[in-house]
C-alpha positions as a Python dict, from the first residue, in 0.01 Angstrom:
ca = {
    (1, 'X'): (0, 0, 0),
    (2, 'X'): (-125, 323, 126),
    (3, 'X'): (-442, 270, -53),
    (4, 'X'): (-510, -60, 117),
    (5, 'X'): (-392, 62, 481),
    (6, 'X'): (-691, 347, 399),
    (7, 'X'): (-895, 74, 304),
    (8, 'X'): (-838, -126, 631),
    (9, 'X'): (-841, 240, 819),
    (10, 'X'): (-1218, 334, 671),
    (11, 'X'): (-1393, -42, 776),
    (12, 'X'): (-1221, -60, 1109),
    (13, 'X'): (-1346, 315, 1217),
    (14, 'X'): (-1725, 245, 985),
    (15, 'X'): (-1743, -177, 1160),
    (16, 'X'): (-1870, -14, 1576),
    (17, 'X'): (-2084, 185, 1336),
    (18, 'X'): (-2283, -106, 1194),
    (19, 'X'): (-2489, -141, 1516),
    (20, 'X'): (-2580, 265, 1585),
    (21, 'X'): (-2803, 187, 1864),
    (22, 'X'): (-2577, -110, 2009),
    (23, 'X'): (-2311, 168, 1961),
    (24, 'X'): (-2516, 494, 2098),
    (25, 'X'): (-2565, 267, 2467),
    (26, 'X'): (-2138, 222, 2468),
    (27, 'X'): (-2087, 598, 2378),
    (28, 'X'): (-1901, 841, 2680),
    (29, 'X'): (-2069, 1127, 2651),
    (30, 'X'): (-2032, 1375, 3012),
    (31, 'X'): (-1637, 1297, 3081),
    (32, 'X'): (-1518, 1521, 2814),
    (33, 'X'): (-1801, 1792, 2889),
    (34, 'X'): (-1666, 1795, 3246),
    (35, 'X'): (-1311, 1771, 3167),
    (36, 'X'): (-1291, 2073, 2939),
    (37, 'X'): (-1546, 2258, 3187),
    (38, 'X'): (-1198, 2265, 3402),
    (39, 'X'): (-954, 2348, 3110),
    (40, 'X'): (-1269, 2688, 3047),
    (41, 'X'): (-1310, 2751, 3423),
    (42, 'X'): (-1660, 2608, 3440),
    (43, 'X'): (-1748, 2690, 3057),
    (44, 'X'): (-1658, 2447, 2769),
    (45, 'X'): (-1391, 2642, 2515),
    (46, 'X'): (-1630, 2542, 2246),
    (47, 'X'): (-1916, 2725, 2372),
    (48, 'X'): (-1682, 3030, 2505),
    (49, 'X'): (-1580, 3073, 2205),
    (50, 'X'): (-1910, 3049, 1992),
    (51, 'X'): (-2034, 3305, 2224),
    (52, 'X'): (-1742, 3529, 2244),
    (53, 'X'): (-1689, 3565, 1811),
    (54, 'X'): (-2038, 3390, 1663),
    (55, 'X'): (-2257, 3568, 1453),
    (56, 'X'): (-2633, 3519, 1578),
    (57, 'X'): (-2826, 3326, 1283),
    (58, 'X'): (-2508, 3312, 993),
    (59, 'X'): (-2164, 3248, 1011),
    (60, 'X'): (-1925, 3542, 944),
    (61, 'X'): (-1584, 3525, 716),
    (62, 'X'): (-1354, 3361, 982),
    (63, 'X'): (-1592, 3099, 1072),
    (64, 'X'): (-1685, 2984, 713),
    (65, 'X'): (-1273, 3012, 688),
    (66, 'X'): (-1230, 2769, 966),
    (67, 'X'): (-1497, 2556, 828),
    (68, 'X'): (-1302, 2500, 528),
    (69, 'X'): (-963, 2428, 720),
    (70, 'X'): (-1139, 2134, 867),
    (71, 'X'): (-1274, 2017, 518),
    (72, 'X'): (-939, 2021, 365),
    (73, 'X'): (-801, 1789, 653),
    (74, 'X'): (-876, 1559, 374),
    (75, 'X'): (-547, 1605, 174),
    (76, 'X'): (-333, 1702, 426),
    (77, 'X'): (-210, 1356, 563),
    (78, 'X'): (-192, 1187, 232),
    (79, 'X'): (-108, 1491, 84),
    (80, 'X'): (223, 1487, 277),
    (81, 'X'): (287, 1164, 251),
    (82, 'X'): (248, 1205, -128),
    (83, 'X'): (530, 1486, -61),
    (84, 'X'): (775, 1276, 91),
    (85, 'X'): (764, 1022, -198),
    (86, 'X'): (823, 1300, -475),
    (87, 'X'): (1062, 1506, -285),
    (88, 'X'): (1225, 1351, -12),
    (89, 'X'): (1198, 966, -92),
    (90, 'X'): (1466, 853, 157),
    (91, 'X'): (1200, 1028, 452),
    (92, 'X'): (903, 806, 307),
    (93, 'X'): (905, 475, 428),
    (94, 'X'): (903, 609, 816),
    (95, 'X'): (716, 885, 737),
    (96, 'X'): (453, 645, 585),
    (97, 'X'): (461, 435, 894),
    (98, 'X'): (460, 740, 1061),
    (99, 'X'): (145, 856, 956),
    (100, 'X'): (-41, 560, 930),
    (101, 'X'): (75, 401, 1259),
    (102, 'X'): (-128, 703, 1429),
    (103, 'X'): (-440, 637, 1230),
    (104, 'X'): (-477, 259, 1314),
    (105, 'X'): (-368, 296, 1676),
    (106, 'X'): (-635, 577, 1727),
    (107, 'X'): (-927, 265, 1622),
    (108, 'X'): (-833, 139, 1930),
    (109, 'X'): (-995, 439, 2149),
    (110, 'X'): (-1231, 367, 1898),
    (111, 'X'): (-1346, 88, 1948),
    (112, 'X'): (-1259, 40, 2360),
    (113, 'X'): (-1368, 401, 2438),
    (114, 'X'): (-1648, 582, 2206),
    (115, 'X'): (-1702, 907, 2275),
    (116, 'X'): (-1910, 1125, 2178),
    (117, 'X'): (-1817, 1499, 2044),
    (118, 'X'): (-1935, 1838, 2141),
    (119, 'X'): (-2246, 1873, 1874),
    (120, 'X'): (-2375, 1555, 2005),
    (121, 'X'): (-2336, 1592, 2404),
    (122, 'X'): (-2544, 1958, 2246),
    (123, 'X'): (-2814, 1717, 2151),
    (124, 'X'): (-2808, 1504, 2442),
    (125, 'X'): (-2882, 1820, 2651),
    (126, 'X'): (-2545, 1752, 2832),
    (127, 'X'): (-2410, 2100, 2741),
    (128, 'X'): (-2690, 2357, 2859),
    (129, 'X'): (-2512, 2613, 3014),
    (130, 'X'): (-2816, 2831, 3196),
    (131, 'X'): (-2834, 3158, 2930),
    (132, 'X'): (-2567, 3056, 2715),
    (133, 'X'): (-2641, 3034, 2392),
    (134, 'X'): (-2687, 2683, 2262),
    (135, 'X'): (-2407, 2517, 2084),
    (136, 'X'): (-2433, 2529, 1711),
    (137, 'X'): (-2247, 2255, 1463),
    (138, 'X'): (-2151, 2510, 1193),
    (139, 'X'): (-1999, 2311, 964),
    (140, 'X'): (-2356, 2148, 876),
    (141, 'X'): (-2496, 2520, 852),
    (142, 'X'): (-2255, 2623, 591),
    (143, 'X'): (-2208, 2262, 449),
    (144, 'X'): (-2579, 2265, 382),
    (145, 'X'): (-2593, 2592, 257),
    (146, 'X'): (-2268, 2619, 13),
    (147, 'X'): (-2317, 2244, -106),
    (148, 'X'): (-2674, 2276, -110),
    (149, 'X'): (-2833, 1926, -233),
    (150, 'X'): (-2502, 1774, -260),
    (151, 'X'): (-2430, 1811, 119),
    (152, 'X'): (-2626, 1515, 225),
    (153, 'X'): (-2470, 1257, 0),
    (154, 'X'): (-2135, 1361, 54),
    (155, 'X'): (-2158, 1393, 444),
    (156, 'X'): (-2356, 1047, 425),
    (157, 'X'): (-2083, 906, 256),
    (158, 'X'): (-1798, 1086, 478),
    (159, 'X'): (-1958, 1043, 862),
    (160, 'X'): (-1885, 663, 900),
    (161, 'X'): (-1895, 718, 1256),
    (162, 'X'): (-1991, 981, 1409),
    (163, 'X'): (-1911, 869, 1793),
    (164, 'X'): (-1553, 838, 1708),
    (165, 'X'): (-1386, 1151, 1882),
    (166, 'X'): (-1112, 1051, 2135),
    (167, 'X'): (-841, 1138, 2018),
    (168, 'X'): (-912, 1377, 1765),
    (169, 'X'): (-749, 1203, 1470),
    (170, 'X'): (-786, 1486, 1262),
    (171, 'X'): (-558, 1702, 1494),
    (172, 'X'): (-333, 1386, 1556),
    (173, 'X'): (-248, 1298, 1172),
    (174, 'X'): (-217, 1711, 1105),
    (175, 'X'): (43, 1753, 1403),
    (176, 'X'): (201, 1434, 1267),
    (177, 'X'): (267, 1566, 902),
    (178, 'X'): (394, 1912, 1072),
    (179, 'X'): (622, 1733, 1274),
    (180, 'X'): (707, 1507, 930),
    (181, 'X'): (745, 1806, 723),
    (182, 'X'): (949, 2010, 969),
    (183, 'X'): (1217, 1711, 926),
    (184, 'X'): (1243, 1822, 506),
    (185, 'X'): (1284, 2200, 604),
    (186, 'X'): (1164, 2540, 781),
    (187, 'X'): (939, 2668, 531),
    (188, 'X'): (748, 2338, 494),
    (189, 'X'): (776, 2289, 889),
    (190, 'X'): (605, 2626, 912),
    (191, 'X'): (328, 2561, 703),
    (192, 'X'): (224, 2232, 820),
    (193, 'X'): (222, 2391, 1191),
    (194, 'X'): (65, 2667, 1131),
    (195, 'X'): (-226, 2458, 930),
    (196, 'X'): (-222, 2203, 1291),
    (197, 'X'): (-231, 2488, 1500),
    (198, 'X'): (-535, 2656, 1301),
    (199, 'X'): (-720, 2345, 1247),
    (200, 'X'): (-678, 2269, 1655),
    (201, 'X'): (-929, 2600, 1672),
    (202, 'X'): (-1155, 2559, 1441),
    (203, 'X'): (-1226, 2177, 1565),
    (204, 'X'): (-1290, 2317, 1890),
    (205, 'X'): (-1455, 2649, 1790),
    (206, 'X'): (-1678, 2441, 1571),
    (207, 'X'): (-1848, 2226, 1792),
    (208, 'X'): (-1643, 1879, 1650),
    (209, 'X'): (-1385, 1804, 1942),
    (210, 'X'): (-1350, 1885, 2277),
    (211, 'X'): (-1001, 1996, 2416),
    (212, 'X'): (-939, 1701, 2595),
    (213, 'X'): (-986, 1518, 2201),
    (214, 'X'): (-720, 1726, 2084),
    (215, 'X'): (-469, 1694, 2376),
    (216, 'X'): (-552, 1290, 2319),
    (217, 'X'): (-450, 1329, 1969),
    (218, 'X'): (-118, 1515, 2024),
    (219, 'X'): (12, 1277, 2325),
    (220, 'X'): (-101, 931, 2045),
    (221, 'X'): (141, 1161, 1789),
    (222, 'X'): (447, 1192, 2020),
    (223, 'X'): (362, 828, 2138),
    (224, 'X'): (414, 677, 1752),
    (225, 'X'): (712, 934, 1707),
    (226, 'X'): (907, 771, 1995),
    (227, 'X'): (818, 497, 1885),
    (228, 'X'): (905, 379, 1547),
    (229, 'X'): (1251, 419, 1588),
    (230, 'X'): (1236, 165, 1842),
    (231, 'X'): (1006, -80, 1659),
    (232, 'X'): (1242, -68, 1313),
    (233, 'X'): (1418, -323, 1343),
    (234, 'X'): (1190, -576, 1442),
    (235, 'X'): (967, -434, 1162),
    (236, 'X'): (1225, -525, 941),
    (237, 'X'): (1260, -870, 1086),
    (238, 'X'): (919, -902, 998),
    (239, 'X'): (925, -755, 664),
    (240, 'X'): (1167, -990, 546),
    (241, 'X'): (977, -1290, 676),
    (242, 'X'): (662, -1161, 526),
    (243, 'X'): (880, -1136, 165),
    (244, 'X'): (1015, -1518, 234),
    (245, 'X'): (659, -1645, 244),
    (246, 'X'): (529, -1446, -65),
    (247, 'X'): (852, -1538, -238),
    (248, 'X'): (724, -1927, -172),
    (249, 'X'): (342, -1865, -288),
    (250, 'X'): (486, -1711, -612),
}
């Protein structure tokens, strides 16, 4: 079941995608420039911070660290999902609903409301900030260099849609498996906040979400957690009606 909710996940976020220029004349592109212009007092965190810590022409240790905190986003929500089925199987059916819950309803920004992350507005000229520095998207400078000819097919294969950034879901899904994991215990609660909290940076520091993205993403995750308990038991109203009619086709 998880694999086919993924499934359904990948087309719905790849399908505004299928049409990039019908797509690139929908896409937001200045509101989240401005917005986080407030939240740096007139300077976007993103480029702050690349100018405050970046390395001129390379990426130092803690960036290519960051880099890699983003790439193992990956695992991390199925990973914990995986965790609640082996260790704490009475958590994983909410859990699972949980965590999947806040990737579908995040297709719906999607879809209504593409926007466009920092790296791109960087290309659009939207983010020239006078003498700063312009922004860099480190994660292809390091993907390109440690991956070397594999890079392109795997980020070809990865960037379904690349105008899909409000709400971050990568910062939603991670501060929904901390918040999943912190139910099974401290030491598991610690680790899965401390990975959301140090993913939040390097999304930011890296050029692939905006603050505004990330603050999106949280208020989607304490949306779904308020939520499910309040939608169980028409969910299993429905569950049981959707069993009746596959008990009839079989």
């Amino acid at each position: 079941m998880v694999v086919l909710q993924m499934w359904a996940y990948l087309a719905g976020y790849e399908m505004p995608n299928d049409d990039p220029d019908a797509l690139r004349r929908r896409v937001h592109v200045t509101y989240p420039v401005r917005v986080d212009r407030m939240v740096g007092l007139g300077t976007t965190p993103t480029v702050r911070l690349q100018r405050t810590f970046g390395t001129p022409g390379g990426l130092n240790g803690a960036e290519k660290t960051l880099v890699w905190c983003h790439w193992v986003w990956f695992m991390v929500p199925h990973g914990t999902v995986a965790y609640l089925l082996l260790r704490h199987p009475e958590r994983f059916p909410r859990g699972a609903v949980r965590m999947y819950a806040t990737f579908d309803l995040g297709l719906i920004a999607y879809w209504q409301l593409p926007t466009a992350p920092p790296w791109y507005a960087a290309q659009c000229e939207v983010l020239e900030e006078g003498a700063t520095p312009e922004l860099r998207r480190m994660m292809v400078e390091y993907g390109e260099d440690f991956w070397m000819s594999g890079w392109a097919p795997l980020y070809g294969f990865l960037a379904g849609n690349p105008l899909a950034a409000m709400p971050s879901l990568h910062f939603a899904t991670s501060v929904m498996a901390a918040s999943l994991l912190s139910e099974t215990g401290r030491a598991a609660g610690t680790l899965g906040w401390v990975y959301a909290g140090t993913l939040g940076v390097a999304l930011v520091y890296l050029g692939e979400h905006y603050v505004i993205d990330l603050a999106a993403g949280y208020a989607l995750t304490e949306v779904v957690r308020r939520g499910v308990p309040r939608l169980s038991g028409p969910g299993v109203v429905l569950s049981r009606a959707v069993q009746a009619l596959e008990a009839r086709a079989a």
